[in-house]
N, C-alpha and C positions, 0 to 999 in steps of 0.2 A: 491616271492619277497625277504623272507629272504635270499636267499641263491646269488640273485643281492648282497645284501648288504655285503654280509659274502666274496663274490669274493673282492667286493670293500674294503673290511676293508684288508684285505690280500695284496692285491694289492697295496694299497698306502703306507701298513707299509712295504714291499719290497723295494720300492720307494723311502721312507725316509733312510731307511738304506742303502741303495745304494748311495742316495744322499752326507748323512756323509761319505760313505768310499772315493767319488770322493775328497770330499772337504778336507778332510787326503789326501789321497795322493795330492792332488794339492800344500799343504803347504809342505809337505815333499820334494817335488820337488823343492819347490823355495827357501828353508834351504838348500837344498844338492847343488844348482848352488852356493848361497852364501857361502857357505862354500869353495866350490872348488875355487871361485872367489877369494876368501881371502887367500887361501894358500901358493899363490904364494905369499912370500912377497922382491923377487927380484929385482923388481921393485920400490916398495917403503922403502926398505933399500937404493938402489943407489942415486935415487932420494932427501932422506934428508940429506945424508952424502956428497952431490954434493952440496949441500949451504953450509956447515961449511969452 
């Protein structure tokens, strides 16, 4: 029975740590789209200098 237990303690703390690396990299994904989103700022230079 221990050694159920000693799989399962192993197991889930893989799990978790795996879990934290997905949800890192998920935010670091949606930083790097916004970023690249904002880069351009082309657009919204022409765009305010087109009302003056």
């Amino acid at each position: 029975m221990s050694e159920t237990w000693t799989g399962m303690i192993i197991g889930g703390s893989a799990l978790s740590i795996a879990m934290l690396m997905v949800i890192g990299h998920y935010r670091r994904e949606r930083r790097r789209a916004r970023l690249l989103r904002h880069l351009d700022h082309y657009e919204w230079w022409h765009q305010t200098r087109g009302r003056m």
